[in-house]
C-alpha positions in Angstrom: -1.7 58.9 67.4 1.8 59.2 69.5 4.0 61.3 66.4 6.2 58.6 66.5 4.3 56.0 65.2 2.9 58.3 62.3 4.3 57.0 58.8 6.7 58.7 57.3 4.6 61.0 55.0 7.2 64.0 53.8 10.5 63.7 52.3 13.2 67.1 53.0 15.5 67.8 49.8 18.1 70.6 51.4 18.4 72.3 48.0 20.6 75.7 48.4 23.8 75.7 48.1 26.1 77.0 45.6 27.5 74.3 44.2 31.0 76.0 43.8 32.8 72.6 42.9 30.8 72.8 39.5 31.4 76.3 38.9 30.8 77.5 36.0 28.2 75.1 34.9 26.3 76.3 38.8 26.5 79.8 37.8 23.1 79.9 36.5 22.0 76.3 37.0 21.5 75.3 40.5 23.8 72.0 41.3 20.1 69.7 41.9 19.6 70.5 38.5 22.4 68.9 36.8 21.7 65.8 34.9 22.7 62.1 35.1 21.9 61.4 31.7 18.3 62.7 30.5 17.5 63.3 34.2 18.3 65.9 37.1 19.6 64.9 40.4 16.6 66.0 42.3 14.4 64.3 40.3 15.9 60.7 40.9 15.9 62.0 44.8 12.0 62.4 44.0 11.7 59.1 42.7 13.2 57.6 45.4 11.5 59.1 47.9 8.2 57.8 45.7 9.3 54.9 45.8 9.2 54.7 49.4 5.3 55.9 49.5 6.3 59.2 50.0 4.0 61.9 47.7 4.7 65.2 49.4 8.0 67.0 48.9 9.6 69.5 50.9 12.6 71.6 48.7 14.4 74.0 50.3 15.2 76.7 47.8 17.7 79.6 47.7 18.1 82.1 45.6 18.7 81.6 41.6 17.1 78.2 41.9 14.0 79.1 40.2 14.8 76.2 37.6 14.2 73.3 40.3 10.1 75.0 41.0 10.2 75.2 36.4 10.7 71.4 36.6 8.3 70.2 38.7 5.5 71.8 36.8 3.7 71.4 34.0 4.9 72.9 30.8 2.3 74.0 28.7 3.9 75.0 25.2 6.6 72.0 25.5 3.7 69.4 26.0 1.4 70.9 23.2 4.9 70.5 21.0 5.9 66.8 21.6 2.0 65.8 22.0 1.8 63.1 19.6 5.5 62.8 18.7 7.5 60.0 19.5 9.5 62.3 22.4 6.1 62.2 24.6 7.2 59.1 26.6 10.4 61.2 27.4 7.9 63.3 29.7 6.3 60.4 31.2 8.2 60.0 34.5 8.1 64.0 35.7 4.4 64.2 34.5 3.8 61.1 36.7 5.6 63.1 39.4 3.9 66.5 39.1 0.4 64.8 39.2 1.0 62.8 42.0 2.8 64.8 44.2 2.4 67.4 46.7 5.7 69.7 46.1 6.0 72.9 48.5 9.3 75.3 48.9 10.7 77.6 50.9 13.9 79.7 50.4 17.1 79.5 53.3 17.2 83.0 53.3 21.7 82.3 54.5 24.0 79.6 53.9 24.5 78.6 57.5 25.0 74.7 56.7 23.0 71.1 56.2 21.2 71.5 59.8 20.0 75.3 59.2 18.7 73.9 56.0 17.0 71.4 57.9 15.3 73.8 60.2 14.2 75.9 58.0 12.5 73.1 56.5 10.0 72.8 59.6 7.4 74.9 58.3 7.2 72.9 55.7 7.1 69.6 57.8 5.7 70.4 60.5 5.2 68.3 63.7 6.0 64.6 62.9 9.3 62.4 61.3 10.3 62.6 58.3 12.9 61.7 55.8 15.5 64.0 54.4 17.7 63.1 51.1 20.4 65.1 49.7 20.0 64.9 46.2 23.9 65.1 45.2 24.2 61.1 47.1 22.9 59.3 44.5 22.0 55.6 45.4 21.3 52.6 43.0 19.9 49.4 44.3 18.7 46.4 42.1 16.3 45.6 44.8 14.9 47.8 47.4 15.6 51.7 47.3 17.8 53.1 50.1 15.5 55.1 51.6 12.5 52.3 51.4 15.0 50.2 53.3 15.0 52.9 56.0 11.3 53.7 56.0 11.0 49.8 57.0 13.6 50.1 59.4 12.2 53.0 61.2 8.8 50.9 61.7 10.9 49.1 63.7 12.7 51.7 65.8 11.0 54.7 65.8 13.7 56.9 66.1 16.1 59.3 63.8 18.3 57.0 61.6 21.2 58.0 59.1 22.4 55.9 56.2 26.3 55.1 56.7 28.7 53.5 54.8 32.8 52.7 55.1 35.2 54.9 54.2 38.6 55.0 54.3 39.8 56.5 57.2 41.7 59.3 55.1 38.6 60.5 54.0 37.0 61.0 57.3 37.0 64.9 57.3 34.5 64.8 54.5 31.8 62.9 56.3 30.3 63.0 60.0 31.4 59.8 61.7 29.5 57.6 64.3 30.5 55.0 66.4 28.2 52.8 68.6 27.3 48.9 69.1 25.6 46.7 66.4 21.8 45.9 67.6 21.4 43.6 64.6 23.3 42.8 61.5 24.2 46.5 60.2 22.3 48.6 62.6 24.2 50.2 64.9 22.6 52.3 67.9 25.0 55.5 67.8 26.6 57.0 70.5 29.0 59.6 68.9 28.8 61.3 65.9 31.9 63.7 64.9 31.5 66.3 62.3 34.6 65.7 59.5 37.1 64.3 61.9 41.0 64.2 61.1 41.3 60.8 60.4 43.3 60.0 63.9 40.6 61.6 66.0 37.5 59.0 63.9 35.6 57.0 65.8 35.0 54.8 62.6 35.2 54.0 59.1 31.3 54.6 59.3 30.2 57.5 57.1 26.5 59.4 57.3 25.8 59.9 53.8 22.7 62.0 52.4 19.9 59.6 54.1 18.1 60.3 56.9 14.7 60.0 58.9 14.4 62.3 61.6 11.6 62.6 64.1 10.5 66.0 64.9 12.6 66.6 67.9 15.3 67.3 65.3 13.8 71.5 65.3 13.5 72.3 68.7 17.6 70.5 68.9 18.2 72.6 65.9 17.1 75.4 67.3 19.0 75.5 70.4 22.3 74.4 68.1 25.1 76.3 68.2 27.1 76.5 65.0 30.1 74.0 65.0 32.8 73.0 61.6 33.0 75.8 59.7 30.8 78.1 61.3 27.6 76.2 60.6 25.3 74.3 62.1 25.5 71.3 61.4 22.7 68.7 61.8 25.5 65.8 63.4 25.7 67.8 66.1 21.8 67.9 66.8 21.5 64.2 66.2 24.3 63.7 68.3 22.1 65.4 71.1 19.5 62.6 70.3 21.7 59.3 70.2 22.7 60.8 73.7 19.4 59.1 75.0 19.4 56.1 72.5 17.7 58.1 69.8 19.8 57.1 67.0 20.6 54.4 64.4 23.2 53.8 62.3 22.0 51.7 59.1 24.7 50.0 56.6 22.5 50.3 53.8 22.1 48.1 50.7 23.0 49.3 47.6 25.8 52.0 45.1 26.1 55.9 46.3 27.6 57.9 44.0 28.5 61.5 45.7 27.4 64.1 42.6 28.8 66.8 44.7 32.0 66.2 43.2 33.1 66.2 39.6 35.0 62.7 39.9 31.7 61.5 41.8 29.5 62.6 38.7 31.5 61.1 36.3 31.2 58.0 37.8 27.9 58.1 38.1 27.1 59.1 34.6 29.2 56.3 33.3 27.3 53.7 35.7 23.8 54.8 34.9 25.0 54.7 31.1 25.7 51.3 31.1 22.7 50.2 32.8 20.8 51.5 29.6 23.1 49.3 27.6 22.9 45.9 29.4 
């Protein structure tokens, strides 16, 4: 079977950074970790990706993240506690996950940015596409998750797709920002992607935000990626090599994102899921 018409089988969670904006909560606890409510970040990311018939997770560790591999396995002496106790169901939805799931790591021995963290990711991939989700852009959708939305999409397309929104344009150098023409209502096929533009030099409003599918391609571009913003390499760059050929879309995507990376982001978040328990 041509890789390109394989399924999308493996979902990417880039998982080591620092998470100095939550300092000194991250000290100790890596950022994934923190919770919206009862549950981590990472684990809704792991749900979402479920949701979209994914069962085998590839997390990209780094150090002091030891906490993220704790969760996603069983725990003996807490089950044998709450066994029989009315806080049993609370361990329903992770027990679900660690017997259902193939979860695999491997550690991004430096901080060299989102598309080094993607690469390092191949030998847990391997050769065929794939989804990635940042787990600090949490997404809410009454109806279909954001990532099931792209998995259908990309049975259409077969190519790398990123999840965009609109900003405003003042908050462009944040975000990498594509411009392109609309193939159908809210899917765009991308010809430029800038990495955190100053807001005059946008080609958009349209924002990537932490959902992708990339097709295998992605390593070798990766590879051969020199770093760019900051010093890193940065994964727009190596798509932007693809949608150079027509092998990129652009998908407004249906449904809330609430970026976790920041502490005005989490709030918000934590006050939305909140009242979704009380309604």
């Amino acid at each position: 079977m041509p890789k390109e018409n394989m399924k999308i089988r493996k979902c990417l969670f880039p998982a080591a950074g620092y998470g100095t904006r939550f300092l000194p909560a991250t000290k100790a606890i890596p950022k994934e970790m923190l919770p919206i409510l009862t549950k981590p970040l990472l684990q809704y990311g792991v749900e979402e990706a479920r949701e979209a018939g994914i069962d085998t997770m590839a997390i990209v560790t780094g150090r002091g993240k030891r906490a993220i591999e704790d969760h996603f396995d069983r725990s003996f002496e807490l089950e044998h506690q709450i066994d029989g106790t009315s806080k049993e169901i609370l361990m329903k939805e992770i027990r679900d996950i660690v017997k259902n799931c193939t979860i695999s790591y491997t550690r991004q021995g430096e901080m060299k940015g989102l598309g080094h963290a993607i690469w390092t990711g191949q030998t847990l991939i391997g050769d065929e596409p794939f989804a990635v989700i940042l787990a600090d852009d949490l997404c809410d959708n009454d109806g279909e998750a954001v990532l099931t939305q792209m998995v259908k999409l990309y049975e259409k397309y077969r190519c790398s797709i990123v999840a965009v929104e609109e900003i405003p344009l003042e908050h462009s150098n944040k975000y990498g920002v594509i411009a392109g023409h609309e193939e159908e209502d809210g899917v765009i096929r991308v010809t430029n992607m800038v990495e955190k533009p100053e807001s005059k030099d946008a080609p958009s409003n349209l924002a990537i935000i932490g959902r992708y599918i990339l097709t295998p391609d992605i390593f070798d571009i990766l590879e051969d990626t020199k770093p760019g913003k900051g010093g890193e390499i940065q994964i727009t760059d190596a798509l932007l090599t693809q949608a150079k050929t027509g092998g990129v879309i652009a998908y407004k995507f249906k449904g809330k994102r609430f970026d976790c990376g920041s502490v005005d982001g989490f709030v918000k978040a934590t006050n939305f899921f909140y009242n979704k328990t009380q309604e």
